[in-house]
Each structure stands twice: as C-alpha cells, then as structure tokens.
Phi, psi and omega in degrees: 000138179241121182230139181243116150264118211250136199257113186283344207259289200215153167102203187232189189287156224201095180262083207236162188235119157268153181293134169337301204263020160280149164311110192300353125335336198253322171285300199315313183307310169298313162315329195266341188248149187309158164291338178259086178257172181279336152184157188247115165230160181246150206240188159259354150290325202182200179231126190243142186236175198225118183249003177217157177290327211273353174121009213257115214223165165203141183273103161279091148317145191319313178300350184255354193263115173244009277141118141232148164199140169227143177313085193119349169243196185258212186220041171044022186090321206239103193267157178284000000 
C-alpha cells in the first residue's frame, strides 16, 4: 500500500510504501488518515506522522516502511 502525505505546519512532503506483512492496525491507521496533515518527521524509530495541532500522533516504524521519498531529500535506501 502506498500513501502520500502533505504536511501543513513542518517536514516535507512524504510519499512511502507499506511492507506486505505490516499489521493490519497500522494499514487501517493509514488508510483512515487525509493526505493533508499536520506534520510528518522522521525519527530513529521510525517516520511519525502528526494529523492534528492538538498532537494525535503514530510512530510507523522503519520495519514496516518498505518505500520512502520526501521532497528535497534523497531516498534513503528505500526506493518506491
């Protein structure tokens, strides 16, 4: 599954692939959320995405990312 996210407040824009074997808690959690978020940063855990100013937030571990490219960086190993 592939989702692009757009960040209104801080990070870039955030195009990612989840791996076949993530957990179906975590594709629904993506699935459910808009493309227009409040931010996207990358951790050392993971890629965290921030969908509301009041914080409501999910860490997507790395292990579960099998795709990433964000706007303005390179593509990190993990090409779509």
């Amino acid at each position: 599954m592939e989702k692009v996210f757009y960040p209104t407040k801080y990070g870039a824009q955030s195009r990612f692939k989840l791996a076949k074997n993530t957990p179906p808690q975590i594709v629904n959690w993506v699935k459910a959320q808009p493309k227009v978020v409040y931010g996207v940063e990358r951790k050392v855990d993971g890629l965290e995405i921030v969908v509301s100013k009041q914080g409501r937030r999910k860490l997507i571990p790395w292990c579960w990312i099998a795709g990433l490219r964000q706007a303005g960086y390179s593509n990190y190993e993990l090409p779509l």
